[in-house]
Structure formats: C-alpha cells, structure tokens
C-alpha positions in Angstrom: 155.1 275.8 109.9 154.6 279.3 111.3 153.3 281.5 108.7 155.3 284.7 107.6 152.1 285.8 106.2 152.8 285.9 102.7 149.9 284.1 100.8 150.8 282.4 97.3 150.0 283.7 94.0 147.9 282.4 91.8 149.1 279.5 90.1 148.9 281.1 86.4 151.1 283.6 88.0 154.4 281.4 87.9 156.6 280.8 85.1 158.2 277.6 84.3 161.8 276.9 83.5 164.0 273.9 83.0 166.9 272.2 82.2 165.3 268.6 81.5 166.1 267.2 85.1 164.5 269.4 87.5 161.9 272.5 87.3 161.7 275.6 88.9 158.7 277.9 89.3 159.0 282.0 89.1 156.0 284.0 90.1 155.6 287.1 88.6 157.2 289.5 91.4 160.4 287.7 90.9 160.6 284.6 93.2 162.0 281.5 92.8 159.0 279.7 94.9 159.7 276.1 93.5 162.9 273.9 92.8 163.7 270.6 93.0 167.5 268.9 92.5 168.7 267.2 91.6 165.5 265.7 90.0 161.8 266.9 89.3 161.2 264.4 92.7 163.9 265.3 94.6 162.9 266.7 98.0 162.3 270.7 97.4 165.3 273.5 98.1 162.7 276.0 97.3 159.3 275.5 98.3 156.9 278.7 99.2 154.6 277.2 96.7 153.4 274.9 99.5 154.3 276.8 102.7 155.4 280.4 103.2 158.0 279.1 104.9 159.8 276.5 102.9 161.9 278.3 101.1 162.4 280.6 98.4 165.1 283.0 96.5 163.6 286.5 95.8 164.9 289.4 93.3 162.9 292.3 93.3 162.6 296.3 92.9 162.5 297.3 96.8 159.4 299.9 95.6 156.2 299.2 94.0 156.4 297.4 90.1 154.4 296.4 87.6 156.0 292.9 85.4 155.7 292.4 81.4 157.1 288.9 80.9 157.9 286.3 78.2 160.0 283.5 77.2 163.0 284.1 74.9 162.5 283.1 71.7 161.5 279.3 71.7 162.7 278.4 75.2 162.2 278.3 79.0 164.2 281.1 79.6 162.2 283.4 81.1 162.0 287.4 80.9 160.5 289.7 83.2 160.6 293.6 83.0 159.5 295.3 85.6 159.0 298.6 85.6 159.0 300.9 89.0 158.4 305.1 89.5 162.2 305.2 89.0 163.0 303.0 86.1 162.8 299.3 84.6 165.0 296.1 85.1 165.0 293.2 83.1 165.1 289.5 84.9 166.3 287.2 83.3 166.0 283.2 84.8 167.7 280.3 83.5 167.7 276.9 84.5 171.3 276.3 82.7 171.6 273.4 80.3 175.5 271.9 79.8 177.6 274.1 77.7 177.8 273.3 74.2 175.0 271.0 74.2 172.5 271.5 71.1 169.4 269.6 69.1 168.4 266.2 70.8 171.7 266.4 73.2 169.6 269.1 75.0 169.2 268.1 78.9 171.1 264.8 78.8 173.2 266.4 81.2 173.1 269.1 83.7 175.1 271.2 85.5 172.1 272.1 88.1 172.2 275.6 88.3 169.8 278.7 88.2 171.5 281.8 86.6 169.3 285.2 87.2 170.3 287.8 85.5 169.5 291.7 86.2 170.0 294.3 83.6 169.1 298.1 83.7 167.1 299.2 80.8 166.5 302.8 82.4 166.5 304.9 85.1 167.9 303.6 88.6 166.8 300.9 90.2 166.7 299.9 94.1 166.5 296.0 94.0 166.3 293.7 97.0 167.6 290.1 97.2 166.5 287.2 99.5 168.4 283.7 99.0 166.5 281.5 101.5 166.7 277.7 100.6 165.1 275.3 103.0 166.2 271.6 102.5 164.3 268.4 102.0 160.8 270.2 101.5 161.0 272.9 104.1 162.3 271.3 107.2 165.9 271.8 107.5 167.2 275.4 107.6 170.7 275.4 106.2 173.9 276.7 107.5 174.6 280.0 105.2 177.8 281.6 105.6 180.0 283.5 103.2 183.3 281.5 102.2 185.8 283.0 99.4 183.5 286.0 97.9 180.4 283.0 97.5 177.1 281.7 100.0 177.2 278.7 100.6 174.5 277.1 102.4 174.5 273.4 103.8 172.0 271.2 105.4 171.0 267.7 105.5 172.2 265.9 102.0 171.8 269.2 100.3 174.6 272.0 99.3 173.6 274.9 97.1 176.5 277.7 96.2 175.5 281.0 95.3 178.5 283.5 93.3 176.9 286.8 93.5 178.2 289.9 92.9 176.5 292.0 95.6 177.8 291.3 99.3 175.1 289.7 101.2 174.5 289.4 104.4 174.2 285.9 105.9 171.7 285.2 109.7 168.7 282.5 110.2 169.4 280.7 107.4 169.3 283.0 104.7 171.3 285.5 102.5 170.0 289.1 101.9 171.4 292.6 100.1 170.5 295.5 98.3 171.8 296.6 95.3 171.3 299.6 92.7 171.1 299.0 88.7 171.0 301.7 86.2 171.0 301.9 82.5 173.5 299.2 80.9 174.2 297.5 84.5 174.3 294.0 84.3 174.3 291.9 87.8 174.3 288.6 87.5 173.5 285.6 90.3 174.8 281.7 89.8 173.6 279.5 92.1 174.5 275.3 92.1 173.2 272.0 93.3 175.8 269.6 94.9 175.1 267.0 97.3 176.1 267.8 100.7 178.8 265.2 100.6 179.7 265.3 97.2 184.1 264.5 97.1 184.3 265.4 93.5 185.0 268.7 92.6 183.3 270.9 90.4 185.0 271.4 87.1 184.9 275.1 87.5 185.8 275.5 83.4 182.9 273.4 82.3 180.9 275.8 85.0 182.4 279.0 83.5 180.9 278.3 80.0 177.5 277.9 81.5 175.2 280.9 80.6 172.1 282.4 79.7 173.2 282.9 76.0 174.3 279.2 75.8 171.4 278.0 77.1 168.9 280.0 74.5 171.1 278.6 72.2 170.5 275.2 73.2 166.7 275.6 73.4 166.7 277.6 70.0 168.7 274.6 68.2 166.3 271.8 69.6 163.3 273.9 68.4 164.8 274.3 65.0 165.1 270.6 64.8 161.4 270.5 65.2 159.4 272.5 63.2 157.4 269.8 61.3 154.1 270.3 62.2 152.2 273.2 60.0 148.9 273.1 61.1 145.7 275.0 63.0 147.2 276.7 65.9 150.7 276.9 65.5 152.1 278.7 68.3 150.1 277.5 70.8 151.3 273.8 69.7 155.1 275.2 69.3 154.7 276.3 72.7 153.2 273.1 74.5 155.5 270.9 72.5 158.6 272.9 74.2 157.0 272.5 77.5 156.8 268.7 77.1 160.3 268.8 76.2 160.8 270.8 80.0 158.8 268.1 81.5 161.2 265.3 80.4 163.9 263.4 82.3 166.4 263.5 79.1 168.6 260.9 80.9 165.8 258.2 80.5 163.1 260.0 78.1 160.6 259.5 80.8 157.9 262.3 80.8 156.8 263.8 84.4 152.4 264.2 84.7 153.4 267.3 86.2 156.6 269.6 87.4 154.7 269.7 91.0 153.3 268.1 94.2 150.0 268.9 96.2 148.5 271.8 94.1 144.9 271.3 94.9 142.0 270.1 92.5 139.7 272.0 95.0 141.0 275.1 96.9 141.2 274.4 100.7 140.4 270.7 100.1 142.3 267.4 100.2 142.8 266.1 96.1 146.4 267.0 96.4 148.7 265.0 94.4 152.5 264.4 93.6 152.8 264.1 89.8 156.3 264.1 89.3 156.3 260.8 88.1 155.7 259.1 84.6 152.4 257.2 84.0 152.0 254.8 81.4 148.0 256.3 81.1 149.8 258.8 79.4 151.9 256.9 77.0 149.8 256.6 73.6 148.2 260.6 73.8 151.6 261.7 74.5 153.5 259.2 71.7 151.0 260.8 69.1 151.4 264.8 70.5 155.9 264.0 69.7 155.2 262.4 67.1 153.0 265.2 65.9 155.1 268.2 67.5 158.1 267.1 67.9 160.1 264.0 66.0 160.2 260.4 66.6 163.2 259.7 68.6 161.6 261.9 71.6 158.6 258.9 71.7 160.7 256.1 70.6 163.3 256.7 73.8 160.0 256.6 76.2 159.2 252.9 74.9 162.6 252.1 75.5 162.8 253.9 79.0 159.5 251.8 79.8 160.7 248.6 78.6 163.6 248.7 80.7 161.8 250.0 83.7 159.3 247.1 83.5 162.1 244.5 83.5 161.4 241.0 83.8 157.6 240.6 83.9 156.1 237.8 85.6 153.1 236.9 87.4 153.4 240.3 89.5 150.1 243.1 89.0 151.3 245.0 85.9 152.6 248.3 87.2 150.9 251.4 85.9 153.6 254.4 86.5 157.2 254.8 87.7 160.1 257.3 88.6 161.9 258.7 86.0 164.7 256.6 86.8 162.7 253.7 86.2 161.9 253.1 89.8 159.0 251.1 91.0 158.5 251.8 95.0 156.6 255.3 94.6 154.8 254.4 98.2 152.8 258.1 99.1 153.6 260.0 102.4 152.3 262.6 103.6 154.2 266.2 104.5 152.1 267.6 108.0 154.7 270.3 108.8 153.7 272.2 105.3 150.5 274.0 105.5 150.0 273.7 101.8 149.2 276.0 98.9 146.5 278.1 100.2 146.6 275.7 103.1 145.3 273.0 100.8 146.1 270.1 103.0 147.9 267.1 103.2 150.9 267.9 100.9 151.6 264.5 99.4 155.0 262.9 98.4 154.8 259.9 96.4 151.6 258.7 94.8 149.8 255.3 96.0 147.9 255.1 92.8 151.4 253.0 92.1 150.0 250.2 93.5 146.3 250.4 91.4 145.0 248.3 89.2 144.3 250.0 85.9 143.4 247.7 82.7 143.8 250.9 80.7 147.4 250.7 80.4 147.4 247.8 78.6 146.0 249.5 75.7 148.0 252.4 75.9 151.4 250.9 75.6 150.4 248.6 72.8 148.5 252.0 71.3 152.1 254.3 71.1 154.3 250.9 69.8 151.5 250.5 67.4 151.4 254.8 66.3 155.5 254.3 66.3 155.7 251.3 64.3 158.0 252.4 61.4 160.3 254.2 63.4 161.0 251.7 66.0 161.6 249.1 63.3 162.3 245.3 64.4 161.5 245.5 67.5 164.0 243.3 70.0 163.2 240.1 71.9 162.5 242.0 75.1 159.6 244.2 73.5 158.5 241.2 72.3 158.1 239.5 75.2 156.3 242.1 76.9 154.1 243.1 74.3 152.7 239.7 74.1 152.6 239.7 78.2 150.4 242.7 77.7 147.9 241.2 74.9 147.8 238.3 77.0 146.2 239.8 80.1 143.9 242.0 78.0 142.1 239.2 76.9 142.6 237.5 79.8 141.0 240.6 82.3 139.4 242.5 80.5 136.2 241.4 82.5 137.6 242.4 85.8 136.9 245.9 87.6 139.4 248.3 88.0 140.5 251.6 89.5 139.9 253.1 86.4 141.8 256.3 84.4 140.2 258.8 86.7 142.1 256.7 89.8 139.6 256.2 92.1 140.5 255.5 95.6 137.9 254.4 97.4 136.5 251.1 95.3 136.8 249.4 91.6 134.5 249.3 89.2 133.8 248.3 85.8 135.2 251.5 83.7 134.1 251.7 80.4 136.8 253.1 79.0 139.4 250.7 80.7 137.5 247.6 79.1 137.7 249.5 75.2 141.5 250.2 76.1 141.7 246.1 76.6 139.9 246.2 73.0 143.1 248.7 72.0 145.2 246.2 73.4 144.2 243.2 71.4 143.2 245.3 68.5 147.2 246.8 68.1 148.7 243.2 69.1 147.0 241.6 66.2 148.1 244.4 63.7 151.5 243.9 65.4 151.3 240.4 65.3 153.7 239.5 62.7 156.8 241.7 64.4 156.1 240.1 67.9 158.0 237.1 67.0 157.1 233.3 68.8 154.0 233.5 71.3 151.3 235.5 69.7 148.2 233.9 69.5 146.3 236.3 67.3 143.2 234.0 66.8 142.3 234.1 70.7 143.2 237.7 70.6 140.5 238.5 68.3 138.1 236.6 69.7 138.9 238.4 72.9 138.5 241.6 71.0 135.6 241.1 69.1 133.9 240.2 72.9 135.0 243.0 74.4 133.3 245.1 71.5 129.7 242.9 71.8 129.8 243.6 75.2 130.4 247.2 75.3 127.8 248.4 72.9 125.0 246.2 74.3 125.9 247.1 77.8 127.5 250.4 78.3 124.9 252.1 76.3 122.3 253.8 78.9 118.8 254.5 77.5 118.0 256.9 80.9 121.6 259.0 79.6 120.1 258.8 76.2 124.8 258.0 75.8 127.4 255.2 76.6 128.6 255.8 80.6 131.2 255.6 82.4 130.2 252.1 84.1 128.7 249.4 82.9 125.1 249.7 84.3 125.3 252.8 85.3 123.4 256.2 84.0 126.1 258.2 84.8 127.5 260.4 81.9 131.6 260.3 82.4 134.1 262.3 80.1 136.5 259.3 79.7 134.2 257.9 77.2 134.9 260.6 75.0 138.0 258.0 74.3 136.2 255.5 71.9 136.3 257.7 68.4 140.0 258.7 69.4 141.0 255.2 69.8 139.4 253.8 67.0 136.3 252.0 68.8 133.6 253.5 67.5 133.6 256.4 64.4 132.4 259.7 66.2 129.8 260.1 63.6 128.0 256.9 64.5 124.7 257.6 65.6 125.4 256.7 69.6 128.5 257.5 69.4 127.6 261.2 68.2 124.5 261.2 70.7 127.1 260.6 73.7 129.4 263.4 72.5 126.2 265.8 72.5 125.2 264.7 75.6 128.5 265.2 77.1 128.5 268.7 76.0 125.2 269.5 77.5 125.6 267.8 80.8 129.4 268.0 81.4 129.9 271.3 79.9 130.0 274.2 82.5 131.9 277.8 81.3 133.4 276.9 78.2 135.1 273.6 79.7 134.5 270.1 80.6 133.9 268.3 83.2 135.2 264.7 84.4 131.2 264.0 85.8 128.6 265.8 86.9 129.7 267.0 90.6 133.1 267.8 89.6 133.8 271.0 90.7 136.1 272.3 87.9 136.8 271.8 84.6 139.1 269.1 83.2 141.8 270.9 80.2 141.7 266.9 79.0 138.5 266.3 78.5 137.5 270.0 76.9 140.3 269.1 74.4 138.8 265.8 74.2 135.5 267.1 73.1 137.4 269.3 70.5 139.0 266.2 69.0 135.4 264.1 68.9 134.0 267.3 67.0 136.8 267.3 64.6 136.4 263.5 64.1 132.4 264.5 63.2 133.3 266.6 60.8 131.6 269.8 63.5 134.2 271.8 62.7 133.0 274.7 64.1 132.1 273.5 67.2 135.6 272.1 67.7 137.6 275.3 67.5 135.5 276.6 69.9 136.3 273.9 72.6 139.7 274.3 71.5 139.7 277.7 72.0 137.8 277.6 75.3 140.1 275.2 76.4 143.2 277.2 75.5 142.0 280.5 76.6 143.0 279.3 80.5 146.4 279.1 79.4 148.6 281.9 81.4 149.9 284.4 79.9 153.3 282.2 79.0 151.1 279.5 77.5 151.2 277.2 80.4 148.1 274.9 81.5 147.5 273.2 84.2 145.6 270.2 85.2 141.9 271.9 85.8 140.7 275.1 86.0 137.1 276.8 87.6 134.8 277.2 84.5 133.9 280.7 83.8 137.2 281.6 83.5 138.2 281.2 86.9 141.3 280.2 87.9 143.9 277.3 87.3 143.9 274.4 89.6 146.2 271.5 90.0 149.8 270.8 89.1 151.3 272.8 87.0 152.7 272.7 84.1 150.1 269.6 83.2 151.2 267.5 80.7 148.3 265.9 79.8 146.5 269.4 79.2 149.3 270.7 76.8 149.3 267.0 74.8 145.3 268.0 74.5 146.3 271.0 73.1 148.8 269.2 70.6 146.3 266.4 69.6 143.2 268.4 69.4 144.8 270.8 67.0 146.2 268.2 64.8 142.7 266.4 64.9 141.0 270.1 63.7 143.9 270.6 61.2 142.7 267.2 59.8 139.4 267.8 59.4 139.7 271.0 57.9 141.9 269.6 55.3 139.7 267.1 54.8 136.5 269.7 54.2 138.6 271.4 51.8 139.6 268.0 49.7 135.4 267.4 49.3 134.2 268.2 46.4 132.1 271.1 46.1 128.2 271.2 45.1 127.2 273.4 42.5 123.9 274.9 41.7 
C-alpha cells in the first residue's frame, strides 16, 4: 500500500480489549489500530498495526495531549485521560460483552461491538474523529454512507454500523467530524459487526442494553469468581489471569497464542507469525496457570474443546494446533499488499507450523489431563481412546527427530526437550492408567519411559557445555531444557541439572532476560520466567524474584507482555498480548510462592 506516513507506535503503546471472541488494539493517542470479527482470525476491519493504510477508527483531542490510562477495575475496559492546554477528556473503550451475562457466562456470546465513550472532565475540548474501516485485512475500501442518523459502511462479506451522535461526514471510504466536549458532556460512539449479507435482523432491544457499565459488570463478576490464588505477586497474576480470560474463544474454551498476526521477532526482518490460533504446546503450562489463577472449569472446557477438535484419530500425523473452532486446515499465506509493522515483511495469515511434526505435544496433553485429574472425574470413552493413542506413539517415536517446541522450519532434529515430553507422556499415562479404561499397556509404557530417561542423561549431557543441550550431540546450550525440573524429569537441585540452570544464566542471559540460544537476538518472556521457576524449584530464592521481576518489568504500563522483548530494557517484540509470557508470569509466581512457603515451614537452627 501507499503510505500516509504515519509510522506505528510502539507495541507496549496499545491497549488490549475484548469480549472473548475477537480483540481489538488501542494505542495510546486514541486509535482503534487492530480489530478482527467476527473472530480473533477473522480477516482485519481495522488494521494500521500492519499498514498505515489498512484501516483504523481514531478519537482524539484536535491539539497536542498527553494520555494517563488504565483498565477499570478488574477488566478490559480501558481508560484513557487525556489531557490538552484547554482541558481533559476521558476515553472510554469497550469491546461489549452480551447484556446480562455474568461469572463463567462471560463471552459465550457476543454482540460484536466497540462502544467508545467520551466524557468531559474539565475545560473544553476540540476532539476529532476518523472512522476508516478497511475490509478483509486492508484491501477492500468500503462503501460509507449515512442512512437514518447512522454510518454504515459495506464491503466485501463485511458490514460495520456506526450510531454516533456527531454528524460525520462520509468520502473515500471513511467517516470524519469534529465535535466539542466540556465538563459533564458525555458523547458516546456504538459501532457493530454484521456480515455483509446477514438476513436476520438485529434485535435492537438486546443491542440497547449493551453498555460500558454492563460490561464492567460482567468482567467485575468473573473476577470475583476467581480470587483463589493468594500468593507472591498478586496483582500482576490477577492481571495476566484476566488477560488469558481475553485471549479465549468462550464458545469453545480454546485459548489463542496471541490476539495478533505478523508482529516481528526482529524489527525489519522476516519471523512474522499469525498466532491467532490454539496450540496444544501450550496446553499443560496454561492448564496449570487456570488452574492456579483462575478455576477448573476454564482448563477442563480446553480438554474438551481439544478432544472434539481431534476427532477420530487414526493413522494420520498427530496435529499439533488448531482454530478455535476446532478447525484443522490452518495452511499460511502470505499478505504482499501490507507493508507490515514497521515494514516488517511478509505479513503472514495462517501458520504452516500446522502441518509440523512436534513429539512434544504428546506430553503436554497427557501433562494438563493428568494436573486436572480430579476435576475432570471419569473421563469418557472418547478421552480414553485418545489418551491411549497418545501413550502409544510416545513410546512408539520417541526416537524420531522432530521440529521441535521452538518450530524450526528449515530441518528436524533430535530436541531434547521433545524426547523428555515423550517421557511426560508415558510417565502421566501410567499414573492415569487405571481411568483409561481397555487398551493400556502400562508395562511397555514404562519400559518406554524408563528408555527414554537412560537415554537422555547419558546422551544429552555435553561435557564441552559443562549442561544438558538442546540436541542430542550437540554443545549447544538451548533454553527449552529449562523444562526437565518443571516437568518432573530431573529435580532442579540435582547436581547436572543445577549446573545446566547456571550455565543457562550465564550464557543465555543478556539484560535481565533470557534468551532461546545464543544468537537470538532478543529475549524470550518464557524462558526468563522459566529460569525463575528452576530457581524457585532450587530452593534460590533470591535469585528467582529477580528473574521474575526482570521478566515482568517489560510489561506495559497496562500489564501486558508480549512474546520477546530487546534485553536492556528495550522494547517489546512479537504478538501481543502473548499468552505464553503471561502463563510464565502465573506459573513462576506460584512456583516462588511455593518455595517461600516451604523456607518458612524448615525448621530453624539455633545457636
């Protein structure tokens, strides 16, 4: 596209709201830069954040402002006063849950809209507002036109509808006005997703009740329901765990990686992802951080959503992540009309890592039914069935080389950490042996185990790395080991084990975070929490608040991490809001929590 010459913000400048569908992303100068409808991977309405030019819905003081910003109370809806020469505003954006709907009944349905609010607080105001949607990422530019006191604009499958108060005026696609708020004004904007086509009519009752009081109310009520965890770092956990409730699908209880496609791992270069999709890599880290955050019906509904998503499995490679919808074809494409964020090319739709073969997941599903075992109770003949499937190939390929967690694109290998995932496997099916009803064979499960565990500690140990690698004969030090104590493989205080976390932390560590291997160019939130957690485990206390805290200090100033971030304090990379980064956060404070209890259960010497 033809640049307007607007540059994007900084990533830690957006703010994230959602109504557990879709996400939108709200920079700090009041722009709606990032939304997605009817799904988190529906094709973008608004989409600046990866091309100046594909769309975006702007309200803003027309002079010079400064913005203060938080979310209200424990939600997503998001605050921002700005403050001008003249006066301040408050901005106020919603993405509206269903009317009425409260605790776990939160985001099961939508109505799709984006309320923004505007309220005077002093002085008067000059504001300026530019509604600009560009369908199916960017390339169509809608029809706009005003119809019965409402925008409407239309193109390809896509409708949006925009009530607004202020009369706007409608050319090239776009709706803009000016309008003047002083103290006690209240100006509100309601704009809705309907498929171009859509017969149905809205039911414009249900839509009335919709509204940014309602849905605090809803957020507010779900957080209530889940205040269980009193541990190290509570806000910071309260905060994360409501984002991994944003980052949910609540139709299907399947978690997105991220609410974003394409933002860069390296600025200007080409690791540009789509991670609005569910991964089953993520399945056992993010079971523990709900059950440890949140309650166990938000885990127990992703087993279900993944059972029924894996269907029928036969001889077919095992499939390692899926749509929320439970959809399998996730085949990549890429975007060449959008220049990118900071013209960090491709832009990527889809993710081919689909198709990879990744032994890891085997151990992770087994890992969260094993962590959930008393609330899922009897489990049915389906689970069963595929439970056993997953056992089964454990010990069957555990041997075999793989993609590995880190994805790799260009060749397999033999991952460490995918081969002691295979030992999780085997190790959970033969403690769940006895629930998985007719076909378990927990005899050549354990001697499929107990190989696995001979062969990694004779041969993924590296006298040169003075620590266990990430290949088998390799030298090369590789956060993803960091795994084995959290899993169960080895204790973190055994005398390799404890030598590998060390030597992670002098040759991986770079400005207070970690990286994945030595010529990574940023720091990975993970693996930094990671380390935290193997500290914890070692009893280093100390050492593992600071990696916590190191870790968390990249956090913007709304408590959102993404994916990566340049040490030193630099800036965040990657999509954004990252799940895995904020399940870190959960995990590694409950692992700290833990250990400090247990140094204050020791009995004390005395002199």
């Amino acid at each position: 596209m033809t640049s307007t010459g607007r540059r994007q913000p900084p990533i830690a400048d957006y703010g994230f709201i959602s109504d557990c569908h879709s996400a939108a992303l709200v920079d700090r100068r009041g722009s709606i830069d990032w939304w997605c409808a009817p799904r988190f991977d529906s094709a973008s309405i608004f989409g600046r954040l990866l091309d100046p030019d594909a769309g975006h819905w702007s309200i803003r003081p027309v002079t010079a402002f400064e913005t203060a910003r938080a979310y209200v109370g424990d939600s997503l809806v998001l605050r921002s006063v700005m403050r001008t020469a003249h006066g301040e505003v408050a901005l106020t954006d919603v993405a509206a849950t269903q009317a009425g709907a409260r605790g776990h009944d939160l985001g099961r349905r939508s109505p799709h809209v984006l309320l923004r609010r505007v309220e005077g607080i002093s002085g008067n105001v000059a504001m300026d507002v530019d509604f600009a949607p560009r369908m199916e990422y960017g390339r169509t530019t809608p029809h706009v036109r005003s119809v019965d006191g409402l925008v409407v604009a239309r193109g390809g499958p896509t409708q949006v509808t925009l009530r607004t108060p202020v009369a706007l005026r409608c050319a090239g696609g776009s709706a803009r006005g000016e309008f003047t708020v002083g103290p006690g004004d209240v100006v509100e904007f309601r704009a809705q997703y309907r498929g171009a086509f859509d017969t149905e009519a809205p039911d414009e009752d249900e839509d009335e009740q919709v509204s940014v009081e309602d849905t605090v109310s809803a957020w507010q009520s779900w957080s209530d329901a889940h205040r269980g965890y009193r541990g190290r770092f509570g806000d910071e956990v309260r905060r994360s765990s409501i984002v991994l409730q944003g980052l949910t699908y609540q139709p299907s209880g399947a978690i997105v990686a991220a609410a974003t496609t394409s933002l860069p791992e390296r600025m200007g270069g080409d690791l540009n992802f789509d991670y609005r999709y569910a991964w089953l890599r993520d399945l056992s880290l993010t079971v523990r951080s709900l059950w440890i955050a949140a309650c166990p019906t938000e885990p127990a509904r992703i087993i279900d959503w993944f059972t029924n998503a894996a269907g029928e499995v036969g001889d077919e490679q095992f499939q390692i992540m899926y749509g929320v919808g439970g959809e399998r074809d996730l085949s990549e494409h890429t975007l060449e009309h959008l220049a990118g964020y900071h013209d960090s090319a491709p832009v990527r739709v889809g993710n081919e890592a689909w198709d990879q073969v990744q032994l890891d997941v085997l151990g992770e599903v087994l890992d969260a039914v094993h962590l959930l075992r008393d609330e899922l109770g009897e489990l049915n003949e389906r689970v069963q069935v595929l439970l056993i499937e997953l056992a089964d190939r454990a010990a069957a390929h555990w041997h075999e080389p793989d993609a590995g967690m880190w994805e790799a694109r260009d060749r397999q290998r033999h991952y460490v950490s995918s081969k002691v995932m295979c030992w999780v496997a085997l190790d959970r099916a033969i403690s769940l042996a006895d629930r998985l009803g007719p076909g378990v064979d927990p005899e050549r499960w354990a001697l499929a185990r107990d190989e696995i565990r001979a062969t990694m500690l004779e041969q993924a140990w590296s006298a040169a790395a003075g620590a266990y690698t990430g290949a088998l004969a390799s030298d090369e030090l590789d956060a993803s080991v960091l795994l084995l104590p959290l899993v169960g493989f080895l204790p973190a205080d055994d005398e390799r084990m404890r030598a590998t976390i060390d030597a992670i932390e002098r040759g991986l560590g770079a400005g207070g975070l970690i990286r994945r291997w030595h010529d990574d160019d940023s720091g990975f939130l993970l693996c930094t929490f990671w380390l935290a957690e193997c500290f914890a485990l070692a009893g280093d206390v100390g050492r593992a608040e600071t990696w916590f805290r190191n870790a968390a200090s990249y956090a913007n100033d709304l408590g959102l991490l993404a994916e990566e971030a340049v040490p030193g304090g630099g800036p965040l990379l990657g999509n954004f809001p990252q799940t895995f980064s904020h399940v870190g956060l959960i995990n590694a404070a409950w692992r700290i929590t833990e250990a400090v209890q247990h140094t204050d259960r020791q009995p004390q010497e005395t002199t």
